[in-house]
N, C-alpha and C positions, 0 to 999 in steps of 0.2 A: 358199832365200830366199823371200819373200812379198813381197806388193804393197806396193811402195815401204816396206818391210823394219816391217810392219807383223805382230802376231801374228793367227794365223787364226782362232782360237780364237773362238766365238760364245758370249758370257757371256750369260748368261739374269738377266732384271731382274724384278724379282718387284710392285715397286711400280705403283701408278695403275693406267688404262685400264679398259676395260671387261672382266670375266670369263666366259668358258665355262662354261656352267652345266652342260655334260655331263664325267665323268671322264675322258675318250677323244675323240681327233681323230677324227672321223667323216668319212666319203667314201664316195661312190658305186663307187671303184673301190678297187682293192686289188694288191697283186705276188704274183708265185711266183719264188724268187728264182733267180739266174743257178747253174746248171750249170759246173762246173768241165772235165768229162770229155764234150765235145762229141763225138756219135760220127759216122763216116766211116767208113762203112761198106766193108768190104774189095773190094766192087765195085765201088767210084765210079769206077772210071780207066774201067773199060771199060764203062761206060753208052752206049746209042746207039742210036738212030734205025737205025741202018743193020743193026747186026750182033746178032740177036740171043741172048739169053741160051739154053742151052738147055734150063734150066727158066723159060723167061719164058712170060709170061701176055698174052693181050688179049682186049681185050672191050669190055662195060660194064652198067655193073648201073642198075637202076632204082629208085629210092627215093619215098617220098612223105614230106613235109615238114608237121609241124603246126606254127601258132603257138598257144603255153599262152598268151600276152599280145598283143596289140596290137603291131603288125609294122608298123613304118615304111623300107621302105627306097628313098629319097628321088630324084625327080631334080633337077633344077635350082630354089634357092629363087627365089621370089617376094617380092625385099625390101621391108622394113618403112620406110614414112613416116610423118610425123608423124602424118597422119592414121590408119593404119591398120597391126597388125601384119602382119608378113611370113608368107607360107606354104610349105610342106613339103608336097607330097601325092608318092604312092608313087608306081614308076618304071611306067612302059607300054612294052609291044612298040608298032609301028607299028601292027597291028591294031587296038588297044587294050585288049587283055588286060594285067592286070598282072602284071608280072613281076619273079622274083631275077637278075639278071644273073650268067653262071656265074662269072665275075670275082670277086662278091662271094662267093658260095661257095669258091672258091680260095683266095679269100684268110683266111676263115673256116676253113679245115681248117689252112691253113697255118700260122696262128698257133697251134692246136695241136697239131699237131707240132712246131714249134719248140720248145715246154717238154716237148713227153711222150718226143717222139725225142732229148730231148736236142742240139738246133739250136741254131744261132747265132744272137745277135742282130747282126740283121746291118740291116733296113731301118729305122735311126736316123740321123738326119742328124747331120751333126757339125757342131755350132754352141755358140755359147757364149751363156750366157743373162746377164742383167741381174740387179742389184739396185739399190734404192733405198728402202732401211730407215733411216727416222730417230730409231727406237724408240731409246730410251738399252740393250736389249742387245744393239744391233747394234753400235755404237761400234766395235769391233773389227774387224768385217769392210765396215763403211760409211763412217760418221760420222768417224773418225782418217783415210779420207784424204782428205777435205776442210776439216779446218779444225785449229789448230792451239792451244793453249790460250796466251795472251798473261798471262795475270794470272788473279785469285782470281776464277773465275765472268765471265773475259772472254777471247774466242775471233775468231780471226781465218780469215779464206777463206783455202783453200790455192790453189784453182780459180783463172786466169785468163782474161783475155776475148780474144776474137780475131776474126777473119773468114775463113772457110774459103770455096776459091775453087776455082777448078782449070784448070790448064794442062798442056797437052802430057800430056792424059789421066793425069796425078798431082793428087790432093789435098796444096794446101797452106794453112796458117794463118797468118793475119796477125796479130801480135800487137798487142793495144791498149789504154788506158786504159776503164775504165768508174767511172759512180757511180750509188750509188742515187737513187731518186725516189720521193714516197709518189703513192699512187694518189688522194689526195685533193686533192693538187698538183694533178695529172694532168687529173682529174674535173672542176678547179674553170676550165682553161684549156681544156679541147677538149670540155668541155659535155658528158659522155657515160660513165658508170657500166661502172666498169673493178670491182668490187668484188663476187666470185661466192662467195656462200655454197658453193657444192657444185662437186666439183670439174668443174673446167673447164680446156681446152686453149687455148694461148697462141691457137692459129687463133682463136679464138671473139674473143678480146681484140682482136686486129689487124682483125678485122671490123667489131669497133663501133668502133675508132678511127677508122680510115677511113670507115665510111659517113657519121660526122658530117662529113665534109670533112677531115679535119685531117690535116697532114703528119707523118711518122715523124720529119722532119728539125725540130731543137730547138736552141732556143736557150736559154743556161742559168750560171750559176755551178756549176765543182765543187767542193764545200769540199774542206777540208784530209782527209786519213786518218786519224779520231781515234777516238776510243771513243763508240760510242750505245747509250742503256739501250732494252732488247729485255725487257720481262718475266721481270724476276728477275736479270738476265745483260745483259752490253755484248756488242755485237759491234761490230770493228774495221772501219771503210770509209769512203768519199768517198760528203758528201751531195750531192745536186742543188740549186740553188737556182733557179726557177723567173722567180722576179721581180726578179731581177738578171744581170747579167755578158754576155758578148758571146759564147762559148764556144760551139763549134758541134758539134752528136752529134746521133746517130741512137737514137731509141725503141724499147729491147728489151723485147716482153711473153713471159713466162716461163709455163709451166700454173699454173694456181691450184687449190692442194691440198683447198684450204675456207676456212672465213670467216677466221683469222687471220692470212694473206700480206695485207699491206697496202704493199708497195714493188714496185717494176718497176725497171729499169735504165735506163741512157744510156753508150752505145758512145761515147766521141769517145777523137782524136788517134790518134797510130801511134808504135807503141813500135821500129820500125825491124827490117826480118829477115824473113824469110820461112821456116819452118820444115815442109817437105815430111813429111807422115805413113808412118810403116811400112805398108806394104803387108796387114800382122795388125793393127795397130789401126786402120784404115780397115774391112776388113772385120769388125773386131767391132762399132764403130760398126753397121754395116749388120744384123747379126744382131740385135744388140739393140735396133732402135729404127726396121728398116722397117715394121714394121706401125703406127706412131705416127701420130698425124693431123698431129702438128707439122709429121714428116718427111716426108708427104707435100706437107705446105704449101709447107716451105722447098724441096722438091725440085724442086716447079712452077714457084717464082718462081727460081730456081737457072738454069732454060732458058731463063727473059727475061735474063739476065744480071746480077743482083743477086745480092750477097753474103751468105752467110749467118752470122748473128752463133751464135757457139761458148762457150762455156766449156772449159778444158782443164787437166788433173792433166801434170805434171810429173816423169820419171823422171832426175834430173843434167840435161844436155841434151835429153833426148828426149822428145817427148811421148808419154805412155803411155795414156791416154785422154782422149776428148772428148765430147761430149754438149750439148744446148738449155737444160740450165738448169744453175744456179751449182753445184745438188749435182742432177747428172745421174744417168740412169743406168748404174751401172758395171757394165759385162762382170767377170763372173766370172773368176777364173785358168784355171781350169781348162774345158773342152768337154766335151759330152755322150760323145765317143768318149775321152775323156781316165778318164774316172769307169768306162767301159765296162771299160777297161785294168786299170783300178786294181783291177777286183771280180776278172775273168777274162780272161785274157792271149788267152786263144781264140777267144773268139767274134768278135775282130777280126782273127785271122790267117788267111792265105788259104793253108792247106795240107789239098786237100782240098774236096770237097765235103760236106756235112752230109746227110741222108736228104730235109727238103723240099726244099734245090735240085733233088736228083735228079729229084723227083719233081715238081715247078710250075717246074724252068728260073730260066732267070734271064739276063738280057743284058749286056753289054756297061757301059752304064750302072749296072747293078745292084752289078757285080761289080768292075770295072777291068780287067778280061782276060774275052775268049773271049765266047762264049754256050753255051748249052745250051735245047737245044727242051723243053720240057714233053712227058712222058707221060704225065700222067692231068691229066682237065678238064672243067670241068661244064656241059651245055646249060644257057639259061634253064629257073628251074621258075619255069613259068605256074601263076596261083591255077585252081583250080576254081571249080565254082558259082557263079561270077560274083559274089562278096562284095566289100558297098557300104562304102567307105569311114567311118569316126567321127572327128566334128571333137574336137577335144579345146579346154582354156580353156588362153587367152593363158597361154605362160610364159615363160621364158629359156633359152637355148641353153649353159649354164656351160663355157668352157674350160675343163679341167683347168689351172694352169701348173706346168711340171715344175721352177720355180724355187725354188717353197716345200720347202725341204732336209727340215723333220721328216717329209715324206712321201716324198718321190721319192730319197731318199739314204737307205743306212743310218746304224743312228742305236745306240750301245750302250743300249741297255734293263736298269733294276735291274729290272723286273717289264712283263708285256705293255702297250705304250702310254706307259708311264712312263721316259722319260730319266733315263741312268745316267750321274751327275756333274753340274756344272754348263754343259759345253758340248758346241754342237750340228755333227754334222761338214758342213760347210758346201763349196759348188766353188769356193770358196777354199782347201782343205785339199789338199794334194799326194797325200794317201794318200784323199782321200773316194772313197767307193763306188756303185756306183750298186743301187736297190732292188730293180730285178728286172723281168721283162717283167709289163705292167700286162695286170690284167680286169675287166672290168664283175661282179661278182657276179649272179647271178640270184636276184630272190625273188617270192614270193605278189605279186597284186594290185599290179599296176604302175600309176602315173598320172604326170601332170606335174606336176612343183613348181609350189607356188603363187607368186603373184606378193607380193612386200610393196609397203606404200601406196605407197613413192617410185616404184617398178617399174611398177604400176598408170597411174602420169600421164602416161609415156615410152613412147608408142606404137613408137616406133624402134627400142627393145630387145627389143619382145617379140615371138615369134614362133608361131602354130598348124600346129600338127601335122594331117595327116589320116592316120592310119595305118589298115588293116586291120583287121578285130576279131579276136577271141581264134578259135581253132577255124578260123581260116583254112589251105585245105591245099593243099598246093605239088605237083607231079611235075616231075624231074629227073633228069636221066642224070648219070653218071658212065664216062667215056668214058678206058679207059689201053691202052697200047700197051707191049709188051713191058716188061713187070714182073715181076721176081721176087716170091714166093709173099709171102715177108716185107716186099715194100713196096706189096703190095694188102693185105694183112694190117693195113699200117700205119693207111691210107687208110680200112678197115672202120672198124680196131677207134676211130680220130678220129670217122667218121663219127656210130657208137651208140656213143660211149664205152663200146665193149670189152662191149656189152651191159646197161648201167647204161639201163634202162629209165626211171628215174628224172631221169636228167642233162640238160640242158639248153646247148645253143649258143647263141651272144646274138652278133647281127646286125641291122646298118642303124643306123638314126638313132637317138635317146632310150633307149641304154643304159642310160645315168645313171637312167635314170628306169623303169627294168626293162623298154624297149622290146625286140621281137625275139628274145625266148627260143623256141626250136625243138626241136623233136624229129625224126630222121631213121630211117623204117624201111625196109628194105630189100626191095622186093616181087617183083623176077624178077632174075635175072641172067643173064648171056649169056655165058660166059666158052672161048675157045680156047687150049691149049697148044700154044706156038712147035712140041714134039715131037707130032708126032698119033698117036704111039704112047702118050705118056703119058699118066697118069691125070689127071683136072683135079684140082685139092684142093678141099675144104669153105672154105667165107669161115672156117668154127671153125678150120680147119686152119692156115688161113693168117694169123689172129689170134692164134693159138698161137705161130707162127713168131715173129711181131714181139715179143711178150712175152716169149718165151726171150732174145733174140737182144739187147732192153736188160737182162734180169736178165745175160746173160753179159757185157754192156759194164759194165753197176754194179760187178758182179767179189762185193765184198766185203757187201751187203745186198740187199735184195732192190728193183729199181723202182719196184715198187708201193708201199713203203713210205716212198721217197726224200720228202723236205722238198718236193721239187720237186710229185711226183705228188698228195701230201697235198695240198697248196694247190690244185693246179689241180680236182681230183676236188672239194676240199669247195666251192669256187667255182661249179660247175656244180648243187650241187645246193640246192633252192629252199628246201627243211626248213631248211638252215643259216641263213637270213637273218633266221628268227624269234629276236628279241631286237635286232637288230644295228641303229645306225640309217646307213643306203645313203644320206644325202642330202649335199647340199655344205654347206658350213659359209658363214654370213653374212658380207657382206662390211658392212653395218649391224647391231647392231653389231658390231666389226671383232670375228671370232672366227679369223682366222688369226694376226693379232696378238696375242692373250689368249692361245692355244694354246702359242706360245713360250715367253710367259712363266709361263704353269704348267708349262712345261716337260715337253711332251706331245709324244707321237709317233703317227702312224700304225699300229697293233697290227697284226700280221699278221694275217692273217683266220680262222685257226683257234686262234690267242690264245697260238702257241709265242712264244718267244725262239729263233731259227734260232742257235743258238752253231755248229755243225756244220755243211760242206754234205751229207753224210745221216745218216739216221738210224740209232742202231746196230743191227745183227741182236738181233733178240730171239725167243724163242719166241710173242709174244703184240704185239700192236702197242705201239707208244711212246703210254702216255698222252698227251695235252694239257692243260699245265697250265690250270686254269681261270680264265678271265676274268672282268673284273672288270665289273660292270653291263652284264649282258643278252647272257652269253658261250655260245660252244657249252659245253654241258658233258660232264665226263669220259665217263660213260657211251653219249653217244651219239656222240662222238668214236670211241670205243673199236667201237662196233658197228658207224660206217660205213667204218673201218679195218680191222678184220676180215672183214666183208665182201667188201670190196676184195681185200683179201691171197688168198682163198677163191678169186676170180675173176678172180686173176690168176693161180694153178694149173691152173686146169682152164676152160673157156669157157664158164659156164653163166650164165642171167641172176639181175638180181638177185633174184629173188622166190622160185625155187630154190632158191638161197643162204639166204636167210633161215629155209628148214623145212628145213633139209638138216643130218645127224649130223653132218660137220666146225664146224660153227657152232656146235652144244651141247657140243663136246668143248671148242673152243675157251674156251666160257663155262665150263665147269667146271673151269677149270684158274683162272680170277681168283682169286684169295687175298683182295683187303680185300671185305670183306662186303658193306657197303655197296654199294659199283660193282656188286660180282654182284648184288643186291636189285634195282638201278635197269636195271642191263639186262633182267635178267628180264623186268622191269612194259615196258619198251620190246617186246621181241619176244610177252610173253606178247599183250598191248594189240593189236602188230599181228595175231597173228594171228587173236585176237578178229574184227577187224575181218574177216578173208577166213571164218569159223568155221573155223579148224583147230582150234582147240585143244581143243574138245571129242571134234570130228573129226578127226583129222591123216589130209590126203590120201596114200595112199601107204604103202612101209614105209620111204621113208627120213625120213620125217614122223613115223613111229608110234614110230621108234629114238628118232628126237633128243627126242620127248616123252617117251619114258622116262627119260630124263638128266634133262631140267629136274625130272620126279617126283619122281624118286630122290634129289634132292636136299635138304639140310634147312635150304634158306634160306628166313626167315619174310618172306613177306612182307603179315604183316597190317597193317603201319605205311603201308606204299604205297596199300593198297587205302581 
């Protein structure tokens, strides 16, 4: 069944509003999607503090940290008034050295592990989000359950009014009559311009009511319940009449969307009953609608003892939702851990610990049962050289919301970005899925979004950064205590992404905005075996281990090549971002609303359709299909995949890889011409750049150049 036995189906409306002049939903951020075969490793029961392994490891290694971009990571803002935006400057020791709190690194390794170890996601709150789409292709999951069609092009509220109260620590509603009122009525008796072009929160309204003096409490006629012409369309209700009748109500101001809400309400009389709320629709309420300034309004005047005036949808006898205005915000069916379910049964069940718990712990809180101490953790890394802060120009702080479904839900795609059919799977949908654990992407030349004019006049919203500059560089320990080979292995190979000299971590504030990209290199280590007989291993050795240890949990492909690994690897690295546009999409004009209805989805970020959760075994990587305006393409898809596959055999860094005979054999095996032509010009190009290729360093340089030789691809078209 469905919401008040409505279809869930999100039809897509193709007419009016304003259009997306790009082909593709654009975002700053991106998914790698959810893991099926979360692994739990065969030693999680007996992990411990106390007892140790007797191939475990302790120690800790010492790393130094560069930022490639402007590094904000933040301590307490400094909020923005009308006069002045708000500030962000980077965090301090007591000293006043700045510093990464090892916290934030923790929690930066953590989240990738969670997708490379094949981890749960586990630290998502289970809450259920709101919608409030009045677009005609929402109709289906909005608009049908608030109003009901009465005649040809005339529509009646479903919503009722009420007064929500609370006793004996239960929420309950009072049922009541209401009627409309226009706001030029209104204007024209309490002397005071109720009428806001842009949107605005009912707080703002009940502010100018009242500062001119004038009482909520009204006196009034309510007309009859008849049909009134609304542009183009009647809607069914009781009018106010102002300069008649004896009729006593209280004045309800609702948020004003923009310029054409031109009516407010009036609360009177009592429909008799008091109907006590579910315990689950009270807390959706609160999910969806504590951050609202309304709800913080009504919640203030809630503790003087004043009632707060409701709307409320109807399930038979029960009330199934409520909300501050006529077509409120409705909670979705479904919760964030609901969607989590729906994609992978796992990463919500608790059988077993995952490879980061082992390794960052986890409490109480965290889990529902037990704790677990942490063994591996990082000192603050203090900046060197004393680098001076850069103010950056007013911008905006953009939430992502996880409620906009073409991005944060799977969506079937006829081609990358483009939705497959005419509907969108919405958290109204019992089978909807959820996209996948979210990343910032990393690219070239990071700044902050500019501001647009209306943004410019609103000192309150805009906020300056003072982040670090580029080339800023960190020292930091990494501190673990009895670990096995393959979960320091783990920890390395997060730390330098497995030796991708190239890849980039993204930490602190103004991700969105390419803030915090880092590199971590590894300059002493200190490491003791639990056995002091044994041999310590190489960090290669023990990066080796972790590698083997997910290709033997994948079973049937290889890690390195899984859907999962593709995404997150092309995510880290900054060459991908050329072409792509990393910015949020306008909310002037509305381009999440145009995106709908060109019926657009969020593209995965290396421009698959994920049909599979991996990819199959191949001799040679799984092309990527090429995207469509400003996509990675095939060929260098193809080389930073192969690559990868290269080094995740054997532990060598990227640059080795790149002049090394496994690469050229590899390349000599592509069959369409073309792809072989462009890769060539890709590696011949780069090694121009280092001079191998007149010189190839080495013989295992001088082999692989004889391959490409020996070959009899032309490529005078390229040159």
């Amino acid at each position: 069944m469905t919401r008040h036995g409505q279809n869930r189906n999100h039809q897509n409306h193709r007419g009016g509003g304003n259009h997306v002049t790009a082909d593709l939903i654009h975002a700053p951020y991106n998914f790698v999607p959810l893991h099926s075969k979360v692994f739990i490793p065969d030693w999680a029961t007996r992990v411990s503090h106390d007892r140790p392994f007797r191939d475990g490891l302790c120690g800790e290694l010492e790393f130094e940290i560069t930022a490639h971009e402007p590094i904000l990571v933040g301590n307490e803002h400094k909020p923005a008034t009308a006069q002045a935006p708000g500030e962000v400057h980077f965090h301090k020791a007591p000293d006043g050295r700045y510093m990464i709190p090892g916290s934030s690194l923790s929690g930066m390794l953590r989240n990738v592990l969670e997708i490379a170890a094949f981890g749960r996601m586990r630290f998502v709150d289970d809450v259920k989000l709101g919608a409030r789409d009045l677009s005609a292709g929402a109709r289906d999951i909005y608009g049908s359950n608030f109003t009901r069609t009465v005649g040809n092009r005339c529509y009646e509220a479903k919503s009722k009014s009420g007064w929500l109260v609370f006793e004996n620590g239960e929420a309950i509603i009072e049922p009541c009559a209401h009627s409309r009122v226009e706001q030029s009525d209104l204007e024209a008796v309490g002397d005071v311009n109720l009428h806001f072009a842009r949107p605005t929160p009912a707080k703002r309204k009940y502010e100018s009511w009242l500062k001119g003096g004038n009482s909520l409490k009204i006196t009034f006629s309510p007309g009859p319940v008849m049909l009134h012409q609304h542009q183009g369309k009647q809607l069914k209700y009781s009018k106010a009449n102002l300069s008649a009748g004896a009729s006593q109500g209280r004045l309800v101001f609702t948020g004003q969307p923009g310029s054409s809400k031109h009516m407010e309400f009036i609360f009177h009389g009592s429909l008799g009953g008091k109907v006590t709320l579910e315990k689950s629709v009270w807390r959706a309420f609160i999910q969806v609608h504590e951050s609202s300034d309304d709800w913080q309004y009504w919640k203030n005047k809630s503790r003087d003892g004043e009632k707060i005036p409701v709307f409320f949808l109807e399930d038979g006898k029960r009330i199934s939702d409520f909300g501050l205005a006529q077509m409120f915000k409705l909670a979705y069916q479904n919760s964030i851990h609901d969607v989590i379910k729906n994609s992978k049964t796992e990463h919500l069940a608790d059988k077993g610990d995952d490879l980061p718990a082992l390794l960052f712990g986890y409490t109480d809180q965290d889990k529902g049962a037990g704790n677990l101490k942490c063994r591996a953790s990082f000192t603050p890394a203090f900046a060197m050289d004393s680098p001076k802060p850069v103010r950056c120009n007013p911008t905006i702080l953009n939430g992502p919301k996880s409620s906009y479904f073409p991005n944060y839900l799977e969506q079937p795609q006829s081609v990358p970005g483009k939705l497959q059919g005419n509907s969108y799977s919405t958290y109204m949908d019992d089978n909807a899925r959820i996209r996948g654990f979210k990343r910032y992407p990393v690219r070239p030349n990071a700044q902050v979004q500019s501001l647009t004019p209306e943004q410019r006049n609103n000192k309150r919203v805009q906020t300056v950064l003072h982040p670090l500059p580029r080339e800023t560089r960190f020292v930091s320990k990494l501190k673990f205590h009895n670990l096995k080979p393959v979960e320091l292995g783990a920890l390395v190979w997060a730390l330098t992404w497995g030796g991708r000299d190239k890849l980039r971590h993204s930490i602190g504030m103004g991700r969105p905005f390419g803030f915090g990209q880092i590199s971590a290199a590894i300059r002493d280590e200190n490491i003791h075996p639990n056995d002091h007989q044994a041999k310590v291993p190489s960090l290669d050795e023990c990066m080796k281990a972790f590698t083997t240890s997910m290709d033997d949990h994948v079973g049937s492909s290889s890690w390195n090549q899984s859907i999962q690994m593709v995404e997150l690897l092309a995510m880290a690295n900054p060459s991908n971002a050329n072409g792509k546009n990393l910015t949020h999409m306008k909310l002037s004009p509305n381009e999440f609303v145009s995106a709908k209805k060109a019926r657009l989805v969020l593209p995965s970020y290396t421009g698959s359709i994920h049909a599979k959760e991996e990819q199959p075994q191949a001799s040679e990587p799984v092309p990527i299909t090429e995207q469509e305006g400003g996509a990675t393409s095939v060929d260098k898809v193809w080389l930073d995949q192969t690559i990868q596959k290269i080094m995740s055999e054997q532990p060598v860094a990227e640059a080795d890889v790149l002049r090394s005979k496994p690469l050229a054999e590899a390349w000599n095996k592509i069959e369409e011409k073309k792809t072989k032509q462009q890769v060539l010009k890709l590696i011949r190009d780069n090694w121009s750049e280092k001079g191998w290729w007149d010189h190839p360093p080495g013989k295992a340089s001088k082999r692989a150049k004889a391959i490409y030789d020996s070959d009899e691809t032309d490529l005078t078209e390229e040159r």
